[in-house]
C-alpha positions in Angstrom: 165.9 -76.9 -116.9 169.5 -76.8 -117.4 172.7 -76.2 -115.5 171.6 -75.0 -111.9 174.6 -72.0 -111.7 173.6 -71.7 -115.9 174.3 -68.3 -116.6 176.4 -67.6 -113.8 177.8 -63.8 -114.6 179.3 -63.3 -118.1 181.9 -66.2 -118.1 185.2 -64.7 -118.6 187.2 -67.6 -120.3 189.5 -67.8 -117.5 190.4 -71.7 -116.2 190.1 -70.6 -112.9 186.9 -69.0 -112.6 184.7 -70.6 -109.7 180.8 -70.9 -109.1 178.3 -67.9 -108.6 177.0 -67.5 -104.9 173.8 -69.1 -104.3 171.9 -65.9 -103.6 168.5 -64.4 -104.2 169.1 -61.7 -106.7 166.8 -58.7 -106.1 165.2 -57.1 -108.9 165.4 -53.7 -110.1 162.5 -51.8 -110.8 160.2 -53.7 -113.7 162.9 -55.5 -115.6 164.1 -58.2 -113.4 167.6 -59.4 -115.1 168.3 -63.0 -113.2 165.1 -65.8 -113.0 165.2 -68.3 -110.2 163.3 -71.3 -111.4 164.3 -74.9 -111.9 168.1 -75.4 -113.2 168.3 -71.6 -114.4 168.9 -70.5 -110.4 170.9 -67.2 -110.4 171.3 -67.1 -114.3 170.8 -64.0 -116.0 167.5 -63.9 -118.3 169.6 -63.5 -121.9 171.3 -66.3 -120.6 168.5 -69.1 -120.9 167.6 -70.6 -123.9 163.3 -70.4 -123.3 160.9 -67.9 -122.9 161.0 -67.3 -119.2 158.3 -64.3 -118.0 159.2 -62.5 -114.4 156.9 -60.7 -112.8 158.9 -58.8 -109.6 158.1 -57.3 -106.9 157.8 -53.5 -107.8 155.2 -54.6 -110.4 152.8 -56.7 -108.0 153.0 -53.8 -105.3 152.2 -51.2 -108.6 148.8 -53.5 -109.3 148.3 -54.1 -105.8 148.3 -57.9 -107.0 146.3 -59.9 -104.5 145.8 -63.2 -106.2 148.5 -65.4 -109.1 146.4 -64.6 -111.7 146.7 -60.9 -111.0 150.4 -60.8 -111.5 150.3 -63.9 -114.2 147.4 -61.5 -116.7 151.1 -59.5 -117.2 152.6 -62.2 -119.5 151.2 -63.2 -122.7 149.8 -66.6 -123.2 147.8 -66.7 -119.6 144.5 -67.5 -119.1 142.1 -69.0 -117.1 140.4 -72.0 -117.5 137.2 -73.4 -116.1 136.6 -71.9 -112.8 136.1 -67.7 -112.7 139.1 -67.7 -109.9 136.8 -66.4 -106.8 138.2 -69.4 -105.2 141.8 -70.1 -106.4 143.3 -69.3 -110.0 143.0 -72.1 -112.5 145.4 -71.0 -115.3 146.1 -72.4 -119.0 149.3 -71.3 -120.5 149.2 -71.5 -124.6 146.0 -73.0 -124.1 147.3 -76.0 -122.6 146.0 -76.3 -118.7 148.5 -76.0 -116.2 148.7 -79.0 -113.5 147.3 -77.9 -109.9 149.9 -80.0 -108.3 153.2 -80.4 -110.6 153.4 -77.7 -112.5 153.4 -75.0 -109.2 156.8 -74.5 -107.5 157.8 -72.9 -104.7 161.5 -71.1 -104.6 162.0 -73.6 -108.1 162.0 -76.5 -106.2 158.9 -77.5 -103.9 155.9 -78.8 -105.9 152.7 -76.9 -104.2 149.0 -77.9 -104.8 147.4 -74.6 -106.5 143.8 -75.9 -104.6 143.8 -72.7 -102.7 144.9 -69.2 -103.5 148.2 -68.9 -103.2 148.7 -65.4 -101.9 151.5 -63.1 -102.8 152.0 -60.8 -99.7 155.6 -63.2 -98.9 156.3 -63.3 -102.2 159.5 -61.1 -104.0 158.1 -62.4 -107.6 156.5 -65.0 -109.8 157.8 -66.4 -112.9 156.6 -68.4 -115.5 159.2 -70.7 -117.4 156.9 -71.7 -120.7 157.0 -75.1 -122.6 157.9 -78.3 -121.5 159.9 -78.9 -119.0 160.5 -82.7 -117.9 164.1 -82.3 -117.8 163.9 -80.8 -114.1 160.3 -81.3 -113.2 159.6 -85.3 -114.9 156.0 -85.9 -115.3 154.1 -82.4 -116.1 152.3 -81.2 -119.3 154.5 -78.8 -121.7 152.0 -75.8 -120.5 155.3 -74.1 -118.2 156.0 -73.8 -114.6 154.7 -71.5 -112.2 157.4 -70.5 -110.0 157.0 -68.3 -106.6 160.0 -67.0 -105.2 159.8 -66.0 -101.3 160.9 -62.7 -99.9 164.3 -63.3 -97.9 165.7 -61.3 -95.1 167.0 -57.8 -95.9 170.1 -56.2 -94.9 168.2 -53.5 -92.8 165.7 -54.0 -90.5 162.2 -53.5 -92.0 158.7 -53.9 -90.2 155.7 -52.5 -92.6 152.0 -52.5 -91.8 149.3 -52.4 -94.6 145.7 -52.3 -95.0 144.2 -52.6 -97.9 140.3 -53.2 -99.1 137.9 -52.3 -101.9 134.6 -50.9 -103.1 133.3 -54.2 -102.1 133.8 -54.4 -98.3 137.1 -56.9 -98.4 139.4 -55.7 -95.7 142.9 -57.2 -95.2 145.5 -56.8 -92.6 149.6 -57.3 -93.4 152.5 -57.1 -91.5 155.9 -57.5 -93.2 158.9 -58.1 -90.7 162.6 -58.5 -91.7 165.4 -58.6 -89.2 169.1 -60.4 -89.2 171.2 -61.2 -86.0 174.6 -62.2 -85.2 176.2 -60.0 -87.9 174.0 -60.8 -90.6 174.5 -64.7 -90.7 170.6 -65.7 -89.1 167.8 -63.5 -91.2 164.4 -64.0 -90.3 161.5 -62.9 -92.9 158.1 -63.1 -91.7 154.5 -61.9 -93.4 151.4 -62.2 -91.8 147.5 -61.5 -93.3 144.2 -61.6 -92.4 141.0 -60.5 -93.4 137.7 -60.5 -95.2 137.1 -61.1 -98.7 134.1 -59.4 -100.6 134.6 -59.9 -104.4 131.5 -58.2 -105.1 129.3 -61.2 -106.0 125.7 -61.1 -103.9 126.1 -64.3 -101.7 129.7 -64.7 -101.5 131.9 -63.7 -98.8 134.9 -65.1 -97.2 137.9 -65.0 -95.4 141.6 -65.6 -96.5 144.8 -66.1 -94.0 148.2 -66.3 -94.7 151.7 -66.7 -91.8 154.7 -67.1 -93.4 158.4 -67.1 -92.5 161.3 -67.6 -94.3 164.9 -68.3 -92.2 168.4 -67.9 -93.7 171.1 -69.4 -91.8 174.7 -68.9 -93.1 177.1 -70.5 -90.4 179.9 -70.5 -92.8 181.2 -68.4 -95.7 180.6 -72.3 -97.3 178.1 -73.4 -96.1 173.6 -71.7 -96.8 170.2 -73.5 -95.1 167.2 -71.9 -95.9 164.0 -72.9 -94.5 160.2 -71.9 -95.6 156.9 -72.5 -94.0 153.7 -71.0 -95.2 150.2 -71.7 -93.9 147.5 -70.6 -96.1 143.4 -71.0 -96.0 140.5 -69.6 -97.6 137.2 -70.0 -96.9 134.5 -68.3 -99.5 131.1 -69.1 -101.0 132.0 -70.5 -104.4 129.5 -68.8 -107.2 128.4 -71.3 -109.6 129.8 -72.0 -113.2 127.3 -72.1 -115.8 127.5 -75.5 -118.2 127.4 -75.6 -122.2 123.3 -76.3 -123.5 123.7 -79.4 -126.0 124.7 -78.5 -129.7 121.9 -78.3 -132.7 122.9 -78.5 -135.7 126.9 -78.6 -134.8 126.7 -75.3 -133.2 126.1 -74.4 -129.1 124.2 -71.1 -128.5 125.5 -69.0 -125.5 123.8 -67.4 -123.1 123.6 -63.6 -122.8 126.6 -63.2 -120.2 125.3 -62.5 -116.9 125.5 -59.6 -114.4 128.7 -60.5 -113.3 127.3 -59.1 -109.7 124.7 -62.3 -109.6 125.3 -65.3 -107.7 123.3 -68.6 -109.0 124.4 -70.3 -105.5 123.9 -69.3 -102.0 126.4 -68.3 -99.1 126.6 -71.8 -97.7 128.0 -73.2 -100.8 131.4 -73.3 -99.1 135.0 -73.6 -100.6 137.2 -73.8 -97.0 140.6 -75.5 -97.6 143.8 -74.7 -96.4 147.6 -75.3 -97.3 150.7 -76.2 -95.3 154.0 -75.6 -97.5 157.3 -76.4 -95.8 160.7 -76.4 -97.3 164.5 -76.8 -96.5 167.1 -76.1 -98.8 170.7 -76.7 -97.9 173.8 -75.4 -100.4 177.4 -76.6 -99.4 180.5 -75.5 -101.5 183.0 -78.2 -101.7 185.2 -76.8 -103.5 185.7 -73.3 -105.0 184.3 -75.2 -108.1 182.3 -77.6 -106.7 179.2 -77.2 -104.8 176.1 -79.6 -103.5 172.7 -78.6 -102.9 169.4 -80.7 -101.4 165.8 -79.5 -101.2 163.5 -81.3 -98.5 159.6 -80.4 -98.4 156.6 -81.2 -98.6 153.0 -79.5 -99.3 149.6 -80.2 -98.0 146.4 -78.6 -99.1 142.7 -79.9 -97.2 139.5 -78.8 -98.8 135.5 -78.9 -98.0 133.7 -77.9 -101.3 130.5 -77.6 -102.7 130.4 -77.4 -106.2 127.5 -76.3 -108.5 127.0 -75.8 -112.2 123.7 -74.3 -113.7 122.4 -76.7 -116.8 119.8 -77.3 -119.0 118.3 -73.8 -118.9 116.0 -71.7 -121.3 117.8 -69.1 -123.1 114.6 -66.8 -123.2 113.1 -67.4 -119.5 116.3 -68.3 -118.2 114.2 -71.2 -115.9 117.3 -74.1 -115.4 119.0 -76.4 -112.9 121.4 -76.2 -110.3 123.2 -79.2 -109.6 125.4 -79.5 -106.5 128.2 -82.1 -105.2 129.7 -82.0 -102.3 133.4 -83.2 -101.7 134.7 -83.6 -98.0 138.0 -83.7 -96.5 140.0 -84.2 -99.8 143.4 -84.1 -98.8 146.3 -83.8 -101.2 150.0 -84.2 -100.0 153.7 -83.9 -102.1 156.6 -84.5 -100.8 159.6 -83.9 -102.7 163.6 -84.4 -102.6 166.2 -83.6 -104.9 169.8 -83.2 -104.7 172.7 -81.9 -106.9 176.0 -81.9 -107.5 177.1 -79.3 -109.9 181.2 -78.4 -110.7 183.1 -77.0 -113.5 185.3 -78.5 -115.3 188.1 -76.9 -118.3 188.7 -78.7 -121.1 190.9 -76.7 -123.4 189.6 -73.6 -124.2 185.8 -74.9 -123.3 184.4 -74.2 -120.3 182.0 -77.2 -118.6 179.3 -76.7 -115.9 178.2 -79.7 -115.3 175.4 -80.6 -112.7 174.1 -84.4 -111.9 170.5 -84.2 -109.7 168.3 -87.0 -108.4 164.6 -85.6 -107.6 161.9 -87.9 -106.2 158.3 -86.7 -105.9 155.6 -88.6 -104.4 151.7 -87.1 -104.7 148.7 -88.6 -102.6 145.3 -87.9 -102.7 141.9 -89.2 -100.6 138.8 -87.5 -99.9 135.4 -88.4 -99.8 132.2 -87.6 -101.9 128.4 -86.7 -101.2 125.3 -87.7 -103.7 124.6 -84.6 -106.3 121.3 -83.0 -105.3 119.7 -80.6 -107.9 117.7 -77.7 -107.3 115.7 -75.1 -109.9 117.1 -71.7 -110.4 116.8 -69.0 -113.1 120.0 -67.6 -114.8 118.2 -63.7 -114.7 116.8 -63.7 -111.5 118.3 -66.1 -109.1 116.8 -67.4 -105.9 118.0 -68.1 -102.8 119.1 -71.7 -102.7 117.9 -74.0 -99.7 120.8 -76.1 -98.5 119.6 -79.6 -99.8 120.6 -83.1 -97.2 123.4 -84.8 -98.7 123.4 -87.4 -96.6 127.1 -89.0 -95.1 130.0 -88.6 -97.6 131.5 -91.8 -98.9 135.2 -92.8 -99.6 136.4 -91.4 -103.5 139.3 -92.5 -105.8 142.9 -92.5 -103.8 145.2 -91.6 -106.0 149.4 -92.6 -105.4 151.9 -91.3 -107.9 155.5 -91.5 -107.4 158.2 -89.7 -110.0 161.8 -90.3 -109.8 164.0 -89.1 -112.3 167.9 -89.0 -112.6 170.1 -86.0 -114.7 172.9 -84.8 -116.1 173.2 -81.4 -117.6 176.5 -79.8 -119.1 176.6 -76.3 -120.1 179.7 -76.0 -122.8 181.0 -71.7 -123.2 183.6 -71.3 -125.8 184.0 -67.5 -126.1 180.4 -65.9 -126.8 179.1 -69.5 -127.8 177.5 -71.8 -125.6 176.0 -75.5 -125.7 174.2 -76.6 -123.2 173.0 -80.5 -123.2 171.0 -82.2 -120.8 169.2 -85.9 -120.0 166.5 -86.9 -117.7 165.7 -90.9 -116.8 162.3 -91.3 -115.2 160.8 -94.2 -113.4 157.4 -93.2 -113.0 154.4 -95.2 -111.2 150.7 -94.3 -110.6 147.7 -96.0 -108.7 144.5 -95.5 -108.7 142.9 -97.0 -105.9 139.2 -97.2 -106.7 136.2 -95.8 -104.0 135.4 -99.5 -102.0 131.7 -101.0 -102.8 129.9 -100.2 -99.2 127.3 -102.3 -100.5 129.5 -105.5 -101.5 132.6 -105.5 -100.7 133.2 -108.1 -102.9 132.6 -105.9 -106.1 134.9 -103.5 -105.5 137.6 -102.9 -108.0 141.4 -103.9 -107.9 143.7 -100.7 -108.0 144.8 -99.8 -111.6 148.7 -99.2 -111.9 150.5 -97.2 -114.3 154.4 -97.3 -114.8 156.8 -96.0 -117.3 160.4 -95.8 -117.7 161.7 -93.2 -120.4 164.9 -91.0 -121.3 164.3 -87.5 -122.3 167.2 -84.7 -124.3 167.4 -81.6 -124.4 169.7 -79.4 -126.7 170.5 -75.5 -126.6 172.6 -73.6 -128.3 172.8 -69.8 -127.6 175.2 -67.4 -129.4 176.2 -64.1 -127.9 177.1 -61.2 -130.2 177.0 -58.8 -127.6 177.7 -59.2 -124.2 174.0 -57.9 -123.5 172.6 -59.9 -126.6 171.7 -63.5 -127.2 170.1 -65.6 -129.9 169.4 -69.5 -129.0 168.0 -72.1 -130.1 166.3 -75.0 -128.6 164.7 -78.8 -128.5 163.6 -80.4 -126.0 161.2 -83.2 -124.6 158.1 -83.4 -121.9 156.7 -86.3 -120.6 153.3 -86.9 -119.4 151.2 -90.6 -118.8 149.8 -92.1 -121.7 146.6 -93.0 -120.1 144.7 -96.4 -119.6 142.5 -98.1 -121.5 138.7 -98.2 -120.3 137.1 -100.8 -119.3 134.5 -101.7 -121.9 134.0 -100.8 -125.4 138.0 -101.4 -126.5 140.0 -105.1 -127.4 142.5 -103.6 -124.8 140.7 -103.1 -121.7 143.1 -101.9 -118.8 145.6 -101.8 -121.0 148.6 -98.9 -119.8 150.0 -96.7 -122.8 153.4 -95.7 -122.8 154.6 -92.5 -121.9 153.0 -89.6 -123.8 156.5 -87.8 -125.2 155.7 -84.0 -126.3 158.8 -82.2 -128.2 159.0 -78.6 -128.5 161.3 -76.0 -130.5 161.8 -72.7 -129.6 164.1 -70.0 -131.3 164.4 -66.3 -130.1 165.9 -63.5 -129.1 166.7 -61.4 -125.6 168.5 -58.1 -125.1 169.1 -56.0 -122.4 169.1 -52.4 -122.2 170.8 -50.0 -119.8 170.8 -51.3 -116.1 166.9 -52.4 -116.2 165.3 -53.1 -119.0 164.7 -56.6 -120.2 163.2 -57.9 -123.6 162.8 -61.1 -126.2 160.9 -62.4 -128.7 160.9 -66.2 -129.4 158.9 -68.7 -131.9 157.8 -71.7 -130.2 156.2 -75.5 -131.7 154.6 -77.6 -129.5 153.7 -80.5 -130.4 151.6 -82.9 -127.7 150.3 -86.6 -128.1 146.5 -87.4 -126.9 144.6 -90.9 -126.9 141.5 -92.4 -128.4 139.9 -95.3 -130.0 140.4 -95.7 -133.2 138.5 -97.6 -136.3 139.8 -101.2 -134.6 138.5 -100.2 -131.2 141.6 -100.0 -129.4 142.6 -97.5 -127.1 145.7 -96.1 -128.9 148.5 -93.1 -128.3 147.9 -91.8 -132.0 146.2 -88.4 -131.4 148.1 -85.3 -132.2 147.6 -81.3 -131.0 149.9 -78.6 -132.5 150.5 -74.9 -131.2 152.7 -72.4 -133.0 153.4 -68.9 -131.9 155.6 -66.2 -131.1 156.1 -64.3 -128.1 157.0 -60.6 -127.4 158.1 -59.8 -123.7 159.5 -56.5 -122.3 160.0 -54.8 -119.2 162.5 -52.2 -117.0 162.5 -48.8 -116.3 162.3 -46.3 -119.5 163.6 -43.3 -118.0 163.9 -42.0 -114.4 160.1 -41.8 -114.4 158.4 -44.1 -116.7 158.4 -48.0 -115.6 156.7 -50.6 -118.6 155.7 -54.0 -118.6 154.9 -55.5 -121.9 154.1 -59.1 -123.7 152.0 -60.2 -126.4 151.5 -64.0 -127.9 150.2 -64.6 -131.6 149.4 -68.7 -131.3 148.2 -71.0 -134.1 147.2 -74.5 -132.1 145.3 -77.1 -134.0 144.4 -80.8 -133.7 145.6 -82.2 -136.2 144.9 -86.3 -135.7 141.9 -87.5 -133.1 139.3 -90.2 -133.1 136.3 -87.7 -133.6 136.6 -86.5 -137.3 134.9 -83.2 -136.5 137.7 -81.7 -134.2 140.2 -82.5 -136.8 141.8 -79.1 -137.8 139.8 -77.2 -135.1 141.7 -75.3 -132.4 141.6 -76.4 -129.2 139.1 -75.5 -126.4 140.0 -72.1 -124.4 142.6 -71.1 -127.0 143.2 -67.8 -127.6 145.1 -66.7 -131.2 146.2 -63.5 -129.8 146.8 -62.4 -126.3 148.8 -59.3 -124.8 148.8 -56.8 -122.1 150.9 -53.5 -121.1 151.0 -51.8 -118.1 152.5 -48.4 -117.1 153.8 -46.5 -114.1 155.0 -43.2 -114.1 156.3 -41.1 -110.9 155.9 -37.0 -111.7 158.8 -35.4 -110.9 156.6 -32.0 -109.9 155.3 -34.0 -106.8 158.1 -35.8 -104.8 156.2 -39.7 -104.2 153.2 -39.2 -106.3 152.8 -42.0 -108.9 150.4 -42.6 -111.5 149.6 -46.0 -113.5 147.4 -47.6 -116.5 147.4 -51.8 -117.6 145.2 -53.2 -120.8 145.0 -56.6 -120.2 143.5 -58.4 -123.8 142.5 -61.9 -124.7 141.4 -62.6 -127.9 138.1 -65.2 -128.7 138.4 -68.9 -127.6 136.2 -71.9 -128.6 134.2 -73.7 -125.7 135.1 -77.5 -126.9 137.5 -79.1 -129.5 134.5 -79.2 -132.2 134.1 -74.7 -131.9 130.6 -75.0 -131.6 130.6 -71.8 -130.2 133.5 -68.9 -129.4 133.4 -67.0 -126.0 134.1 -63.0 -127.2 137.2 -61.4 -126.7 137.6 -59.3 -124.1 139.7 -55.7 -123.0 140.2 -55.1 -118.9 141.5 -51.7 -118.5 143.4 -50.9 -115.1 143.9 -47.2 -113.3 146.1 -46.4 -110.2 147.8 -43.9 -108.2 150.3 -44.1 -105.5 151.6 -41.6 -103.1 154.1 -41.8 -100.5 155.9 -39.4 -98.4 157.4 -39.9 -94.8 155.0 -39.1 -92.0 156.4 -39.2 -88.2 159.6 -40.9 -89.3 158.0 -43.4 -91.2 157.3 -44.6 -95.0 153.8 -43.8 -95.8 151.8 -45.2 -98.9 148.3 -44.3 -100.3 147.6 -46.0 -103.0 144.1 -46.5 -105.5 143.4 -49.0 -108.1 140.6 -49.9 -110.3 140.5 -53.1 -111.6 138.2 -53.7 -114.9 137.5 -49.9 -114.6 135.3 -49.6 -117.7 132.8 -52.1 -115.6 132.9 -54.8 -118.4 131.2 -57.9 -118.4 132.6 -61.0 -119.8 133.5 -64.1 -120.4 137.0 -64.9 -118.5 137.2 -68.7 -118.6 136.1 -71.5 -120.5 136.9 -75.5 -120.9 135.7 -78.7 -119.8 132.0 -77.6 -120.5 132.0 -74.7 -118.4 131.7 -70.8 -118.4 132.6 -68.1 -116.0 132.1 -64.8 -115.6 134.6 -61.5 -115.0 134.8 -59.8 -112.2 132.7 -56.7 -112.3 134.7 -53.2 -111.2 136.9 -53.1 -108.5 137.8 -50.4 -106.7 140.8 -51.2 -104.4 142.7 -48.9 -101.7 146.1 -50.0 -100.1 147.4 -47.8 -97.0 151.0 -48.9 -95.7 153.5 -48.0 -93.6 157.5 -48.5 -92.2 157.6 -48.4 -88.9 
């Protein structure tokens, strides 16, 4: 979001100070202290003006994090949405859904396409910066960014092997390599992993991949390139999601929640895709105070699918239908640039960071579609599912959109007060390039083009007390399309609405405490525009949703033993203008009011490497649909672990245990667009690594 060296050590007011090394900051213990996504690279966490959640390293190896979701369930707010995330994590933030292919960075720059889980083995930490964020990122919703942040090479040689598996039968090889050569100035960090997946589901087994490296060359004392590739696939049975019955009476009537063990589908119900994710970054100091930076990538994610939802069932025999689609060779592709130029400048006793960016973005999309087939099944006891003929896939909706936004951003320090000020200009364009008529040629529809032009602020102001205190205060805009107007049933068919402008305000607090520990508390409005039709039939940008809430966050190392992560989220969201009367005042759907989790690790000082850890993970009740016909129940996950590690041979050795959902709970963990899914049902997982 704003300035890119932001935060850049504890400006002393002195004219000649000069700009932060571009480095990687590692963390230290739980409480990282630096975040690395979008314009806050390098700057310290009390230094930026949002709520920004970091989830390091040292926690996702204490959780034995496989997945996003698994390290995101440790910040308040998260949840997921739709799918039950045995094939990749689809994640709301404030119960606003985050977008699968803007709203997902890699090292706070590349836009990746979360289509395929994004694995965490080369990954030093996530973050998630909350809100809206168009300043940096143009065109997203004001859910937050997803940032993953890639392990770089380390000082010292390192080569670890891992295996790890579960109760279930998964089992997952690693290998971890780290080197540097010619006196430090080439590092070369490379992870690779393979191996079954087994989430404990009958009928669905997989396999997931993941080769990685990440090269740092630093020919000069002025002059960084880094350059990332990842390859990444998954190929699973995907377990059905179980569809809303029709209301009665204004209200829907659940289901009993299945045995989260039972698969309504069958193992050829396939979800295979894979995702290619290269980027060059390239910092060049001009000048002591003056330094240029570029980023250059581009992601590609295939997939095969068959998605199924189970409908129109019985609630007492459970007797109800399984309807199938089938998507072929859908192919997604971003590529991005940006580039920066980023200086400081005295004037008088006030300090300037300025930084002026350009970032374009372009996103394709193709694939191609298969009839639906439907099938009987029985939500108690399913059947085995005969693999129905789909016939030949035909071309689907293409899909250009291209995002080009200019900056400027000016972080102002006078003493312990700073004002940081930023604009964005967007020039925005998308097309959708309907399926052709096979049939008729001649019937097939012209492409429908959207473009939009718009200028968004943004303000901060953050006050320093302390030198390890802050309290800020900020406003700022997101942009997102306005939508098009359908075809029949308005006075403006076609017709392209302007840019849908969210504003948010966020006030709060951070502190930190010691070397390591790390915490804030913020209030937060959102407030985010929707379409409709209203009483004159025409397709109008008039709808309103509000979400209100504060935020608690903390995390670090207690004492020499005890390591804590912490958040929790209270969150009033209502609509409070629509077409539909009946939603009117309602919250919105997959919404929780309170969320939170807090997780432990403790080392005992009687036994040298023995470690022993405990998470709760809670999400409070959410409404299926905008009208709360019906609430999904809230839900407690409770987490147990142990490490120990001890040299063996000359080598690092780790044993490690963790239950996951280790009171065997079944429940509800995602909702939206219609749909239910189902927790996974207890996990026991076992990790065994070593140094060699």
């Amino acid at each position: 979001m704003f300035a890119t060296q932001a935060g850049a050590a504890e400006a002393e007011a002195e004219s000649g100070r000069t700009l932060d090394e571009l480095v990687v900051t590692a963390d230290r213990g739980f409480g990282a202290q630096t975040v690395q996504v979008g314009a806050f690279r390098n700057a310290r966490v009390i230094d930026t003006p949002l709520t920004v959640n970091v989830i390091s390293r040292e926690v996702i190896e204490a959780q034995a994090a496989l997945t996003l979701h698994d390290a995101l369930r440790n910040t308040a707010g998260v949840t997921r949405s739709q799918l039950n995330g045995a094939t990749y994590d689809n994640i709301s933030i404030r119960g606003i859904l985050v977008e699968n292919r803007g709203n997902y960075r890699l090292n706070g720059a590349l836009p990746i396409i979360n289509l395929v889980d994004l694995p965490l083995e080369n990954k030093a930490r996530v973050e998630v910066l909350k809100g809206a964020s168009a300043l940096y990122y143009g065109f997203v919703p004001p859910s937050g960014v997803i940032n993953m942040t890639t392990k770089r090479a380390e000082a010292d040689p390192l080569t670890v092997l891992s295996v790890r598996g579960d109760d279930h039968g998964s089992l997952i090889g690693a290998l971890d390599v780290s080197r540097r050569f010619l006196d430090g100035q080439v590092g070369v960090r490379a992870n690779f992993a393979y191996g079954e997946v087994e989430p404990g589901i009958r009928r669905v087994q997989g396999e997931r991949a993941l080769a990685a490296v990440a090269l740092d060359l630093e020919p000069t004392d002025r002059l960084t390139v880094r350059l990332d590739y990842e390859f990444i696939s998954k190929d699973i049975s995907e377990p059905p999601a179980i569809a809303l019955l029709p209301a009665v009476g204004g209200v829907i009537r659940l289901p009993e929640i299945p045995d989260p063990k039972l698969n309504l589908g069958d193992k050829w119900q396939r979800y295979d895709a894979f995702a290619k994710n290269t980027l060059l970054s390239v910092d060049y100091e001009l000048t002591p105070r003056w330094a240029v930076r570029l980023d250059l990538g581009q992601a590609l994610t295939e997939r095969d699918r068959y998605f199924s939802q189970f409908q129109n069932y019985s609630l007492t025999t459970g007797e109800g239908t399984l309807q199938i689609s089938l998507t072929r060779d859908q192919r997604f592709v971003n590529r991005n640039v940006r580039t920066e130029l980023t200086g400081l400048v005295d004037t008088g006793p006030i300090e300037h960071e300025l930084t002026f960016g350009f970032t374009a973005n372009q996103r394709t999309s193709r694939g191609y579609v298969g009839p639906n087939r439907t099938v009987a099944q029985n939500l108690f006891t399913p059947r085995a599912v005969a693999q129905p003929n789909f016939g030949t896939p035909t071309p689907a909706l293409a899909t250009k959109i291209t995002d080009i936004g200019y900056y400027v951003m000016d972080r102002m320090q006078w003493g312990p007060l700073q004002v940081i000020a930023g604009l964005r200009l967007s020039d925005y364009e998308s097309i959708n390039i309907p399926a052709p008529n096979l049939s008729n040629p001649a019937l097939t529809l012209a492409p429908t083009v959207y473009t939009a032009d718009d200028t968004v602020p943004a303000l901060s102001v953050v006050y320093k007390p302390l030198p390890n205190v802050s309290l800020y205060a900020t406003y700022l805009e997101g942009l997102e399309e306005g939508g098009v107007a359908p075809l029949t049933g308005v006075v403006n068919p076609q017709e392209l609405l302007p840019p849908a402008t969210s504003t948010q305000w966020e006030a709060g607090a951070k502190a930190e405490f010691g070397d390591s520990v790390v915490a804030s508390i913020a209030y937060f409005e959102i407030v985010r525009p929707s379409a409709f039709i209203n009483s004159q039939n025409r397709f109008v940008l008039d709808g309103e949703t509000e979400y209100r809430g504060v935020e608690f966050m903390a995390a670090g190392e207690l004492t020499e033993s005890l390591s804590l992560i912490a958040s929790g989220q209270w969150m009033d969201a209502s609509l409070e203008r629509a077409s539909d009367p009946l939603v009117i005042g309602r919250t919105p759907e997959n919404t929780a009011e309170w969320t939170g989790s807090l997780f432990a690790d403790y080392r005992i000082a009687q036994v040298e490497g023995l470690s022993v850890n405990a998470g709760v993970f809670y999400v409070g009740e959410r409404p299926v649909n905008t009208r709360n016909q019906a609430f999904v129940d809230a839900y407690v996950t409770l987490s147990l672990g142990a490490r120990y590690e001890r040299e063996i041979a000359g080598g690092l050795t780790s044993f490690q245990v963790n239950v996951e959902n280790a009171l065997d709970e079944a429940y509800w963990n995602s909702a939206g667009n219609n749909l239910l899914g189902v927790g996974a049902p207890r996990t026991v997982k076992f990790t065994v690594s070593r140094a060699l």
